[in-house]
N, C-alpha and C positions, 0 to 999 in steps of 0.2 A: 481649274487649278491643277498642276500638274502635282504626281505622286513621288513625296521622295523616293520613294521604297526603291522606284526606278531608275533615278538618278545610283543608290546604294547598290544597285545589282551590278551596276555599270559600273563604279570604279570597282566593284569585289570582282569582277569579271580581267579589267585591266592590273589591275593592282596586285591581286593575288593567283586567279588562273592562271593568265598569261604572263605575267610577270613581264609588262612593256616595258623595253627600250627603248631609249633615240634610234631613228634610224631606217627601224625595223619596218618593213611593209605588209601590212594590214590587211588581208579581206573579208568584209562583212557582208555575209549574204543572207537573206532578209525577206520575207511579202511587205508589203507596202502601209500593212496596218498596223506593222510593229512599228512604225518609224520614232513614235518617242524613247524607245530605248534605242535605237540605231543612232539618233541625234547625240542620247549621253554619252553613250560608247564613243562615237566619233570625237566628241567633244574633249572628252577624259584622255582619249589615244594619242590627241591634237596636244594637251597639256603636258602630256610625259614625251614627247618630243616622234613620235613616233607617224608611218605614213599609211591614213588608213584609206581604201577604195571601198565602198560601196556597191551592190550589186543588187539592187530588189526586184521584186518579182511583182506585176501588177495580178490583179485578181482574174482567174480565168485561163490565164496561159498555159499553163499544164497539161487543165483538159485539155484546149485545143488542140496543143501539142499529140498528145495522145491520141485525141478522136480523129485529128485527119492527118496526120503524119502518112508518108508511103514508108516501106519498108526503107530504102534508103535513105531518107530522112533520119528515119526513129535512130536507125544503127552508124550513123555518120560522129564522128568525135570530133570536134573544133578544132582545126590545127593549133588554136590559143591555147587547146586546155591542158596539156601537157608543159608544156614550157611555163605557162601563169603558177601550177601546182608545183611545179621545180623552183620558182621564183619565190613564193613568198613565205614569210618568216611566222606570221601570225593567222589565223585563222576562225573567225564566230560564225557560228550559223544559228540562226535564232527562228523557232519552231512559232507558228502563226498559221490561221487560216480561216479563210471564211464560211468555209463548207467541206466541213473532216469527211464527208459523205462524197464529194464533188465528181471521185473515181469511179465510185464504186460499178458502173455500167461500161468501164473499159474493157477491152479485151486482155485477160491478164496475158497473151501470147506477145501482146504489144510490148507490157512494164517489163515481161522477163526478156526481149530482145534492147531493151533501154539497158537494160542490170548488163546484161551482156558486156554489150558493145562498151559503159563504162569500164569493165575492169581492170584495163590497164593502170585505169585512172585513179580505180582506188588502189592498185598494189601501190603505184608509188606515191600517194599520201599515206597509206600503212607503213614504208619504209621509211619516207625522211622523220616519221613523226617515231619508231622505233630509232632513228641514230638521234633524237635531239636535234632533228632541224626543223623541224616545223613544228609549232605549240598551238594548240586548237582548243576550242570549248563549244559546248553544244548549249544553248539554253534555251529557255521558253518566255515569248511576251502574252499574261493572259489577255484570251480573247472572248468573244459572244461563242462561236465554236464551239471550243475546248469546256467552256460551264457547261455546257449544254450537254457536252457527251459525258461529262463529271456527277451530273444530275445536283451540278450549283446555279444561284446567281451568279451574275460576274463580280458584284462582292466579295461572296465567299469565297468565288476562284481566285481570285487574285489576293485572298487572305492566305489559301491552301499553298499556293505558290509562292509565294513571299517569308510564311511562316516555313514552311521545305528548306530553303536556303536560307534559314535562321537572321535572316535582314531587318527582323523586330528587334534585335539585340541591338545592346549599342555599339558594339563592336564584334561583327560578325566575323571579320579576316580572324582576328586573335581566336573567337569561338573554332574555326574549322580548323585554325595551325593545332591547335590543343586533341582535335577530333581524330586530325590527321597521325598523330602520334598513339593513340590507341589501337589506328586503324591499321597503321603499320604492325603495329606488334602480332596483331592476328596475320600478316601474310606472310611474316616471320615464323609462325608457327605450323603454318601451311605448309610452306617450300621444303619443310622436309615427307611429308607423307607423299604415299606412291598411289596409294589406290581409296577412293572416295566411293562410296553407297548411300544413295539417296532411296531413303523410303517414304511413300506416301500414299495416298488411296491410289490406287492401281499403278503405282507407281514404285519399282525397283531399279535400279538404272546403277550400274560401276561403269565411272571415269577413270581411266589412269590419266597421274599428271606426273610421272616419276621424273621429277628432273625440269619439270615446268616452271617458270617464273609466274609468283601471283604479284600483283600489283592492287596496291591498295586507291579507291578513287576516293580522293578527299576535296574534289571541289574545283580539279587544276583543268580536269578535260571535260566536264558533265559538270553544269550548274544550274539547278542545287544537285549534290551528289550523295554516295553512301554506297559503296558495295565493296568487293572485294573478287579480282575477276584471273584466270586462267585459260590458254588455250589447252585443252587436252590433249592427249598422244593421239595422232588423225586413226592410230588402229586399236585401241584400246578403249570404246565407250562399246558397252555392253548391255542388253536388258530393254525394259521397257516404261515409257513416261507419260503420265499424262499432264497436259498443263492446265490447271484451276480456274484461268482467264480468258477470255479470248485474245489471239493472235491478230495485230494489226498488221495491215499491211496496205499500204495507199490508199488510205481509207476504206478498206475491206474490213470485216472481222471476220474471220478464221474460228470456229467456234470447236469446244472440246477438242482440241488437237490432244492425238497416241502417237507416237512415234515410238518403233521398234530398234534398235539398231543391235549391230550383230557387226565383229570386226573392226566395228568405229564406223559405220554407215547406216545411214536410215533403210533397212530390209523391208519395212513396212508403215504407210500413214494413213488416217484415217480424220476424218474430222465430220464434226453433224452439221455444219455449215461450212463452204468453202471450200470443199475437197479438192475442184478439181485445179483452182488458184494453188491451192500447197501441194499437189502432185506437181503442177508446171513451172514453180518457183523450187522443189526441188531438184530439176531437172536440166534446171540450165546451163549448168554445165559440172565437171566432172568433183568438183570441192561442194559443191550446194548441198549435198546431203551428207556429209562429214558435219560431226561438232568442231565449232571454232573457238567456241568462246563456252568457260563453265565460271558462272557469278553466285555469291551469295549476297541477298540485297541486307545492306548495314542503316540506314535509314530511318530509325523508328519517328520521326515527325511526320513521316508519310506512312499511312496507313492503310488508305481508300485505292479503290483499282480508279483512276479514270479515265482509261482508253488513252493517254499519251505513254508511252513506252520512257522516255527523259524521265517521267518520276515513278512510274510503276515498275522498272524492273528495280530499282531503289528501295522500295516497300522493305523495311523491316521484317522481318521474319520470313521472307522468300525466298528464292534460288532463280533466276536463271540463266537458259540457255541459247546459245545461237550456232543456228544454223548456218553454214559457209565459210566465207573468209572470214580467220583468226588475226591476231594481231601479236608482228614478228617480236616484239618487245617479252612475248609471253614462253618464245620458242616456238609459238605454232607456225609449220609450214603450210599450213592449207590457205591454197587461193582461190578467190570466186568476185563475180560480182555480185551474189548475194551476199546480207548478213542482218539474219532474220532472226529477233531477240522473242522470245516466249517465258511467259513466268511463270512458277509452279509455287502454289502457298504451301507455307511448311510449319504456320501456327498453331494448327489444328491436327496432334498424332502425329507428326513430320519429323525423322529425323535425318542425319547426316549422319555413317559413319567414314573414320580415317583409317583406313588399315586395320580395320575391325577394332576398332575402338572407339565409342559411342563418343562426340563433342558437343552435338549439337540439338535440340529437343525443343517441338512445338512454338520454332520459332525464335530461337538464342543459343548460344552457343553457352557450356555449359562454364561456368564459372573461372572452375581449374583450367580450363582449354583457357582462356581469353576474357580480356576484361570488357567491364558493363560500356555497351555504345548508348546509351540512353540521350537523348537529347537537350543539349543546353539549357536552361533553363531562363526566361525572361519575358 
C-alpha cells in the first residue's frame, strides 16, 4: 500500500518549493531506492505542465567510482555538466542510501580531488540560483539506512521525517506560508547587526555579517526546513568553536571537531576522530577553510541529531556552520568546492549575542528579539 505522506511531500515539493510552471525543465536526481517519491514528483511536475528528466543512481556506483577511478578519471567534468546546469530551470535532489557507511575506507585525497575538480560546477549553480534562475530543493526519502544511523525503526523514521515537514497536518503548504512569515521577521531583525558572539562549552567565536543578507529557509530550498542562514565577512570570523555533534562527510564522522579561526580562516583544527579527513577537506583549495555560511537552526519538530545533515542542522535550538563555498544571494564572495555544514547545540548554557546584546539563550531567541517559532500543532 503506498504512503500518502509521500505522495504529500511531492506536491509540497512542486507546489510550494519550487513553485512549478508549464514549461520549465526539471531535474531530478535520485538513488534508486527512492523511486516512489521520484514517481510522485515526476507525476505532480507532469500535471502542472512542467518537463521533468530523471537521473538515478544504482546502488554501488559511487564507491566504484571512487575505489577505482585514476586520477584523470576522478578530476575529468562531463562536457554535459556545464551547459545541462546553465540549462535547467528546476532542480530536486533527494537524499537515500543503502549504506551511509559504504565510503567510509576511501581515500579522502580521492573525494577532495572529486570536490575540486567540481567547483566550477557549483559556482555556477550558486549563481543562477542567487539571480533567480534556477529553483532547487534538497529533500530526504526514508530509508533502512538513515533509521539505522537515527537509532529508529524505519517506522519511526519515516514518522520523524514526515512529522519534520509537518505533512500530518492537513494542510501543510498554508502551515509553512504562516511559519515562513515569522521566520522572515527574525532575518529582518538580523540584517541590521554587525557583529554576532556565540558562546558555548569551549566555544566563543565573533562573526561579522556587517552588511550581509540573511535569508530565512521556510521550506522553498531544503524540505523539511527551519533555519535562518548568512554568509559572513570572508575576514571577520574570529575565536574558537567546538561543534556538539559529529561532522559528516561521505559517510565519514568527523568526531569533536575545534576549529580556531583567526582573520576569518581556520588557524587551527582538531578533531578525536577523522582528523586527517578535516585537515585534507580543509585544504583543497584556497576558500575551504573560510566561513561561508553562519545558520541558526529554527526547527523545533526536529529535535534528535540523526547523522543526516537536511534535518540536523534544522534542529531547533542550534546554530551552524559551513566551511567553504558561501552563497552569492547572502553577499559571500568566498568560492570552493567544498561546503561542509557542522552543528553546534546551544540548548544547554548557549547563547548568541548581536553587537553585545544578549538575543538569544539555551536554545531561543529571546522574546523581545523575535517571535515564538514553535511548531504547528496537529
Amino acid at each position: 500500500m503506498s504512503d500518502r505522506r509521500v505522495e504529500s511531500l511531492a506536491r509540497v515539493i512542486c507546489e510550494y518549493s519550487l513553485r512549478v510552471e508549464p514549461g520549465q525543465l526539471m531535474l531530478i536526481e535520485a538513488p534508486a531506492l527512492a523511486e516512489p517519491l521520484v514517481l510522485e514528483i515526476v507525476t505532480r511536475a507532469l500535471e502542472m505542465g512542467a518537463l521533468p528528466r530523471v537521473r538515478v543512481a544504482a546502488e554501488g556506483t559511487q564507491l566504484a567510482f571512487l575505489s577505482e577511478a585514476a586520477e584523470e578519471q576522478l578530476t575529468t567534468l562531463l562536457p554535459s555538466a556545464m551547459p545541462e546546469m546553465a540549462a535547467i530551470d528546476l532542480r530536486v535532489a533527494i537524499h537515500a542510501a543503502w549504506n551511509t557507511r559504504e565510503l567510509s575506507g576511501v581515500d579522502p585525497a580521492k573525494v577532495a580531488a572529486v570536490r575540486e575538480a567540481r567547483a566550477p560546477l557549483m559556482e555556477l549553480y550558486m549563481r543562477r540560483s542567487a539571480a533567480k534562475e534556477l529553483r532547487w530543493c534538497v529533500t530526504a526519502y526514508p530509508c533502512e539506512a538513515f533509521a539505522q544511523d537515527a537509532d529508529m525503526s524505519l517506522a519511526a523514521y519515516e514518522d520523524f521525517v514526515y512529522r519534520a515537514g509537518w505533512l500530518h497536518l492537513p494542510d501543510p503548504v498554508a502551515a509553512w506560508r504562516g511559519f515562513a512569515e515569522r521566520l522572515r521577521a527574525i532575518a529582518d531583525r538580523l540584517s541590521g547587526v554587525r557583529t554576532l558572539r556565540v558562546l558555548a562549552e569551549d566555544t566563543d567565536l565573533s562573526v561579522g555579517v556587517a552588511g550581509r543578507t540573511w535569508v530565512p529557509c521556510n521550506g522553498e530550498r531544503n524540505f523539511p526546513d527551519g533555519e535562518v542562514f548568512t554568509g559572513p565577512i570572508e575576514t571577520e570570523t574570529t575565536g574558537d568553536v567546538r561543534f556538539s555533534f559529529p561532522a559528516i562527510f561521505s559517510g565519514r564522522e568527523v568526531e569533536d571537531v575545534r576549529l580556531r579561526f583567526d582573520g576569518g580562516r581556520v588557524v587551527r583544527s582538531e578533531a578525536a576522530a577523522g582528523q586527517e579527513l578535516l585537515r585534507q577537506m580543509l585544504a583543497i583549495d584556497e576558500g575551504a577553510s573560510i566561513l561561508g555560511e553562519f545558520a541558526i537552526g529554527t526547527n523545533y519538530g526536529v529535535q534528535g541529531f540523526s547523522k543526516q545533515i537536511l534535518f540536523d542542522e534544522k534542529i531547533g535550538g542550534t546554530c551552524h556552520m559551513a566551511v567553504g563555498a558561501g552563497y552569492p544571494e547572502t553577499g559571500s564572495t568566498n568560492h570552493s568546492g567544498l561546503h561542509w555544514d557542522m552543528v553546534c547545540d546551544l540548548r544547554s548554557g548557549g547563547e548568541i549575542h548581536a553587537d553585545g546584546e544578549l538575543i538569544y539563550r539555551d536554545g531561543r531567541f529571546l522574546p523581545e528579539f523575535a517571535p515564538d517559532l514553535s511548531p504547528p500543532q496537529g
